[in-house]
VEXDREN-2710 file (C-alpha; in Angstrom, 1 decimal):
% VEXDREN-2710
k/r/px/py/pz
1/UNK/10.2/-25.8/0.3
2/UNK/10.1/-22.0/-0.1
3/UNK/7.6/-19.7/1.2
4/UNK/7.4/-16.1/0.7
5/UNK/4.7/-14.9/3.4
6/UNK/3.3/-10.7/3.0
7/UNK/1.5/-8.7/5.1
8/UNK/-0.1/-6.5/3.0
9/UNK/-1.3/-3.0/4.1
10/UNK/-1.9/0.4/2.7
11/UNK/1.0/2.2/4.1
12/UNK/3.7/-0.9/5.0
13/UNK/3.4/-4.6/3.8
14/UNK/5.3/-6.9/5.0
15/UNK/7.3/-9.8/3.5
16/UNK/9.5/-12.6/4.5
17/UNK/11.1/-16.1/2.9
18/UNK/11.0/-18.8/4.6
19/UNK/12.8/-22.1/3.8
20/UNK/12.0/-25.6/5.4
21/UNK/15.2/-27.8/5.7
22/UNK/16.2/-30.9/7.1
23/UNK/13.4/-30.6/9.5
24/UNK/13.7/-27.2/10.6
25/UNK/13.3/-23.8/9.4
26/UNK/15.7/-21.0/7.6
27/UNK/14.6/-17.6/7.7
28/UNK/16.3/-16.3/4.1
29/UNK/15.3/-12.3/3.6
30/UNK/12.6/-10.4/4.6
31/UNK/11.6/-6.4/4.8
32/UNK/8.6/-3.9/4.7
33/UNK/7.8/-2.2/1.8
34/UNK/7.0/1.4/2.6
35/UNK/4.6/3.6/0.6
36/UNK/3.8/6.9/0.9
37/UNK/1.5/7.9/3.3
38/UNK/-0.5/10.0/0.4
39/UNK/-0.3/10.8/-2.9
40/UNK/-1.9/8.6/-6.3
41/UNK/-3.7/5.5/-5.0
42/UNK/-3.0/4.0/-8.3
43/UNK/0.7/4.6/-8.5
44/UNK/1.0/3.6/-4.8
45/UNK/-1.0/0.0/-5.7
46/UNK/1.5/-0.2/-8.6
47/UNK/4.1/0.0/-6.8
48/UNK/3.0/-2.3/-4.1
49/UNK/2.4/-4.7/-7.5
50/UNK/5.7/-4.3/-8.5
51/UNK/7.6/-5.0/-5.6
52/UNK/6.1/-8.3/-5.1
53/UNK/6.6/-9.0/-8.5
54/UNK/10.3/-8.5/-7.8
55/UNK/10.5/-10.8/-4.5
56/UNK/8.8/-13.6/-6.4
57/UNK/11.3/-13.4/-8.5
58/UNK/13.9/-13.0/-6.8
59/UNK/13.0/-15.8/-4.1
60/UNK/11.0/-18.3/-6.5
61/UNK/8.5/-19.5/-3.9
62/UNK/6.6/-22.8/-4.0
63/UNK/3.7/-20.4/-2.7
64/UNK/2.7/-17.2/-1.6
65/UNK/1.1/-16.8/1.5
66/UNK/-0.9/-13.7/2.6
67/UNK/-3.1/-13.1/5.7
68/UNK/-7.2/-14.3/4.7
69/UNK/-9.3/-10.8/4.6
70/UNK/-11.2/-10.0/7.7
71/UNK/-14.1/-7.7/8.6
72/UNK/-12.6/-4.2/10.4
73/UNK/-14.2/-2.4/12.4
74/UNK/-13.3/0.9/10.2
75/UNK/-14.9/0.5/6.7
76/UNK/-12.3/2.7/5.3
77/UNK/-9.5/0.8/6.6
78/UNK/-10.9/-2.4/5.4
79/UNK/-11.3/-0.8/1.8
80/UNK/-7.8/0.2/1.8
81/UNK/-6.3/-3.4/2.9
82/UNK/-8.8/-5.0/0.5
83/UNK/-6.7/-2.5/-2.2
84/UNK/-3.3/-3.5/-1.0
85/UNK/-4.4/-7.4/-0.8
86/UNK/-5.9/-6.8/-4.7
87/UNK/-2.1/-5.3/-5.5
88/UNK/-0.7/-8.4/-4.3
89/UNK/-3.0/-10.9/-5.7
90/UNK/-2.5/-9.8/-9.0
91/UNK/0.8/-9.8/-8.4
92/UNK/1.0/-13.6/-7.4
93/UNK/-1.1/-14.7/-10.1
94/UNK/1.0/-12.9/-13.0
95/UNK/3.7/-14.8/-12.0
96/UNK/2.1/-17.8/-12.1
97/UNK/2.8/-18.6/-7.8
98/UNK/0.6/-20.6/-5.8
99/UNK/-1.1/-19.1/-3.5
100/UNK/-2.3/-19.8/0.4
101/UNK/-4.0/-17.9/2.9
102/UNK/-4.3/-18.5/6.4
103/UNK/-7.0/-16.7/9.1
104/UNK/-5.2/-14.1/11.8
105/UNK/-5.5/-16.3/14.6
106/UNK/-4.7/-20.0/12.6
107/UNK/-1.3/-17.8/11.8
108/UNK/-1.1/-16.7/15.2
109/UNK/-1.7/-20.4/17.0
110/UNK/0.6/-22.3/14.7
111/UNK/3.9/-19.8/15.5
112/UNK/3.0/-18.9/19.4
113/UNK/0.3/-21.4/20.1
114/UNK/-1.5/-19.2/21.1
115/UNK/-4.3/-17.7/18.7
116/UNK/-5.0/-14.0/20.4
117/UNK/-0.9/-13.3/20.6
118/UNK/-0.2/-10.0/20.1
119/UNK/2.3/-8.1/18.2
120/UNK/5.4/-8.0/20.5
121/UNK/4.5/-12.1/21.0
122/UNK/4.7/-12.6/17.6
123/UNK/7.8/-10.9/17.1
124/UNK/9.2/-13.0/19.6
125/UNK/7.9/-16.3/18.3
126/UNK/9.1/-15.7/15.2
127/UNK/12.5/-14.9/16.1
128/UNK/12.8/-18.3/18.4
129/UNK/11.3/-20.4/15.7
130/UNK/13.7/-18.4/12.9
131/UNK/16.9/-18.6/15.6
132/UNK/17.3/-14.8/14.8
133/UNK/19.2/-12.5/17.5
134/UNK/15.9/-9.9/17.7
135/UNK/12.6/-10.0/16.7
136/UNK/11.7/-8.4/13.3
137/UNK/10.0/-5.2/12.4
138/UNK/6.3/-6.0/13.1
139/UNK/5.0/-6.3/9.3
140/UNK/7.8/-8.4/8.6
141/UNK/7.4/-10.6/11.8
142/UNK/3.5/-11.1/10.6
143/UNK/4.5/-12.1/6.9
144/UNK/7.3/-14.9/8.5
145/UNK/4.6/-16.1/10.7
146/UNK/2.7/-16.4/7.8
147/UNK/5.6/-18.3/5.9
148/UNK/6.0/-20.7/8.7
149/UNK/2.2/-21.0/9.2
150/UNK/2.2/-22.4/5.8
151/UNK/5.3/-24.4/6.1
152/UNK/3.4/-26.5/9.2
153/UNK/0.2/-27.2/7.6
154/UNK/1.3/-27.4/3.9
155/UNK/2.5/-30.7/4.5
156/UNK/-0.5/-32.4/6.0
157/UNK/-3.2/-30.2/3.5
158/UNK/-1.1/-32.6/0.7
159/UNK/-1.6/-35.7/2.8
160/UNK/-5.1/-35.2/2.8
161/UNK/-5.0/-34.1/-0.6
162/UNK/-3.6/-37.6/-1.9
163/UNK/-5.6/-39.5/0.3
164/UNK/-8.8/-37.9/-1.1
165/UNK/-7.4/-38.4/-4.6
166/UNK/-7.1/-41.9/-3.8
167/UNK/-10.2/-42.6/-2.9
168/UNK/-9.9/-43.0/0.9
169/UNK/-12.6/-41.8/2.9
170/UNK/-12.6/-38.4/4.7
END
C-alpha cells in the first residue's frame, strides 16, 4: 500500500510517500512545497492545488493523508491553514484519492510513541522508522509521520470495517 501524507501550510506544505512492504516500510519521495511568502492568495492556493495534483499523480496513492484541523491560538493563522488544507482537499478529491486524516498527537504517538513529541523527535522517528541516514526537513518529516500514521492503523480501521459489515458486534 501507498500513502502520500502532506502537511499543508500557508507558506511550506509538506509531502511524503510512503510504501508498506513485506512488513516493513519504504520511504519513496518526499519534499516541501514552498510558496511565496506574499503576493495573490488565489494564485498561491492554485498553486498549492496544483502541486498536489501532480504528486497524486505521479505516486498514485491508495490514500491521502493530511493532519485533522485544530483550533490555533492565532485566528489568522488558523484561517490561513484552513486555506492551504481547502487547496489540498480539492485537490484529493479531483483526482478521485481516498482520503484520511489523523489528530496531531494520534500522528505523533503512532511514529515516536509519544503523543506531545516535538519537532526534532519527529524528525528523528521518522528517519529510524524510514531507515534514512538524517532526519527530513520538518514539513516533510510531519507529512511521512502522517504516511506511516496511516499505514499502522489503516489495516485494523478495515478489520473493523469487515467485521461490522458482517454483522459482528462492536
Amino acid at each position: 500500500m501507498r500513502v502520500l501524507g502532506i502537511d499543508p501550510g500557508s507558506r511550506l506544505t509538506g509531502w511524503g510517500v510512503v510504501e508498506a512492504r513485506g512488513g516493513g516500510f519504504r520511504h519513496l519521495a518526499s519534499g516541501t512545497i514552498v510558496l511565496a511568502p506574499a503576493g495573490d492568495l488565489g494564485a498561491r492556493l492554485a498553486r498549492l492545488h496544483a502541486e498536489c495534483l501532480r504528486l497524486i499523480a505521479a505516486w498514485e496513492p491508495a490514500a491521502v493523508v493530511l493532519e485533522r484541523a485544530f483550533v490555533a491560538r492565532n485566528v489568522q493563522s488558523a484561517f490561513r491553514l484552513g486555506e492551504a488544507r481547502g487547496a489540498v482537499l480539492a485537490a484529493a478529491g479531483a483526482a478521485g484519492a481516498v482520503m484520511a486524516e489523523y489528530a496531531p498527537a494520534s500522528v505523533k504517538l503512532a511514529t515516536v510513541g509519544f503523543g506531545q513529541a516535538d519537532k526534532r523527535a519527529m524528525g528523528r522517528g521518522v528517519a529510524l522508522r524510514l531507515g534514512l541516514a538524517r532526519p527530513p526537513a520538518p514539513d516533510a518529516a510531519d507529512a511521512l509521520a502522517l504516511a506511516l500514521c496511516h499505514l499502522h492503523r489503516a489495516p485494523l480501521a478495515a478489520r473493523v470495517a469487515r467485521a461490522l459489515a458482517a454483522g459482528a458486534p462492536a
